[in-house]
C-alpha positions in Angstrom: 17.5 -22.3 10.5 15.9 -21.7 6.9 14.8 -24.4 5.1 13.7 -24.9 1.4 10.4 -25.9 3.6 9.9 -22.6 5.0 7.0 -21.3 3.7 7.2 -17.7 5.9 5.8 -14.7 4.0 5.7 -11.1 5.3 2.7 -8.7 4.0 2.5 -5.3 4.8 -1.1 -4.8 6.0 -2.0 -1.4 6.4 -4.4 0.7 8.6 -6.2 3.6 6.6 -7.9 4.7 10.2 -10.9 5.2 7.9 -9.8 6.0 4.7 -9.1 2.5 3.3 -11.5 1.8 0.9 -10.2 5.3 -0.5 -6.6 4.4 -0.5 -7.2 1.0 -2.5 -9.7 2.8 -5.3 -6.3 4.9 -5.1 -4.1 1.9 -5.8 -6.4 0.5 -8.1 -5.8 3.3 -10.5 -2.6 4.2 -9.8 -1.1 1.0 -9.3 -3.1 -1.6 -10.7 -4.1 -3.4 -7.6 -7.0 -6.0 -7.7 -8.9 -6.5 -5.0 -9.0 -10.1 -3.4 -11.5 -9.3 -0.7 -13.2 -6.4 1.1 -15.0 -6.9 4.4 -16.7 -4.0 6.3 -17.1 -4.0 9.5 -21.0 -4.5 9.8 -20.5 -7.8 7.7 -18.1 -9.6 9.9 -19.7 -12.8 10.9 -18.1 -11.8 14.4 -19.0 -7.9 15.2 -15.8 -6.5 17.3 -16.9 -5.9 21.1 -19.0 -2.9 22.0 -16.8 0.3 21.6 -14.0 -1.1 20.1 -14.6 1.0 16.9 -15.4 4.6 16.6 -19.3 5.2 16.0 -19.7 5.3 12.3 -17.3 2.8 11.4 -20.1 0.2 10.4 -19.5 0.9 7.2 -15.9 1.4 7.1 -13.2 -1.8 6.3 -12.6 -4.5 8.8 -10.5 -6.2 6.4 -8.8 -5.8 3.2 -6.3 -8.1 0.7 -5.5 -6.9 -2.7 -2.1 -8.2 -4.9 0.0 -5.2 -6.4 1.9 -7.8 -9.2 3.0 -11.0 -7.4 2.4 -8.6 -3.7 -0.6 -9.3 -1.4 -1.1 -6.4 0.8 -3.8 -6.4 3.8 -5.6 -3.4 4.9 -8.2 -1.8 7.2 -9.5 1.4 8.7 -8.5 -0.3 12.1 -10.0 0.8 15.2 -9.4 4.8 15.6 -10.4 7.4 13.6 -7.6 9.5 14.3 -4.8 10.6 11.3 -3.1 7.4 10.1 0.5 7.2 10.6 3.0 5.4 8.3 6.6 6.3 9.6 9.7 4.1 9.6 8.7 2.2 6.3 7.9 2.6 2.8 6.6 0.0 0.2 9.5 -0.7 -2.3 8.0 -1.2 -6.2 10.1 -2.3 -8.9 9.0 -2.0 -12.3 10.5 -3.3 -15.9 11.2 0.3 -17.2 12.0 3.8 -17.1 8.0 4.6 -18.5 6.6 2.6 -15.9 8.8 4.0 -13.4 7.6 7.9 -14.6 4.2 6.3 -14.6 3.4 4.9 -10.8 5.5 7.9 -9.8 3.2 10.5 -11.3 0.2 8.8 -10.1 1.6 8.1 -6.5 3.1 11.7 -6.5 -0.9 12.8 -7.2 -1.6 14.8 -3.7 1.0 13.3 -1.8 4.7 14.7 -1.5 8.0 13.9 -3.7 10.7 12.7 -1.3 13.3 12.0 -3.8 12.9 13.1 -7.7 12.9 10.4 -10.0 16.7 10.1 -11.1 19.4 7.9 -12.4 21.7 6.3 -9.3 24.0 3.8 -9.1 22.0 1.0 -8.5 19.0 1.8 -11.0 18.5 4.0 -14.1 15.4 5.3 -12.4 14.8 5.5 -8.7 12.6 7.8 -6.6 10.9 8.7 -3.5 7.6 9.1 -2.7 4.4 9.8 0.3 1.3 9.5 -1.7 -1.6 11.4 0.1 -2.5 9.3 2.8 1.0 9.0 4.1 2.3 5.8 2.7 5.9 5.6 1.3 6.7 4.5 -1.6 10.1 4.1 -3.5 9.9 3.9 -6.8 12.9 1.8 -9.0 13.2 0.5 -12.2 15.2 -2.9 -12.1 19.1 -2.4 -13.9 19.0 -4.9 -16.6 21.9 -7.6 -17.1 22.2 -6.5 -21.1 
């Protein structure tokens, strides 16, 4: 049972598999994101256990929060070094209008793969699909106004 005292939230918290710090300079300037915290590996008051990150990784992102609007996301490089996999999901944005919408799309769109053109459908006057270059989806809507 849900209650008005629930205070459950769900953030997406991403693993880059060591290209995080790339993918939020990425969302930084494509999305506005502002960094909350970045923690690399070789800072953590706690290093993980011997061999539980690839050699090199001292340097790479243990941990990762950064707010896209009123969104916190979490991110890493994780533990493996091998090709990050984002399949089954993508990140929903909504923006106020049809500029924004062409906006975040064009930037996301930048060496990643169109899914869906940006287009009028039922439900929005601008909606597309999107998985920017390091694999993430993104669908891209502009919100229908009640005029």
């Amino acid at each position: 049972m849900t209650t008005s005292k629930d205070n459950r939230i769900i953030q997406p918290y991403l693993f880059f598999n060591g290209s995080c710090e790339e993918a939020v300079f990425f969302y930084q300037k494509a999305l506005g994101a502002e960094v909350e915290m970045m923690m690399r590996f070789k800072d953590s008051p706690e290093p993980p256990p011997p061999g539980m990150v690839p050699p090199g990784f001292e340097d790479k992102i243990m941990h990762c929060s950064f707010h896209i609007g009123a969104t916190t996301l979490m991110a890493s490089d994780g533990c493996s070094a091998d090709k990050a996999s984002f399949e089954g999901f993508s990140l929903s944005l909504s923006v106020p209008n049809e500029a924004e919408a062409d906006r975040v799309f064009a930037a996301l769109s930048d060496g990643g793969q169109v899914r869906m053109p940006l287009g009028k459908t039922s439900w929005s006057p601008r909606f597309g699909m999107v998985q920017d270059k390091f694999g993430v989806g993104w669908m891209v809507s502009v919100l229908p106004t009640n005029a």
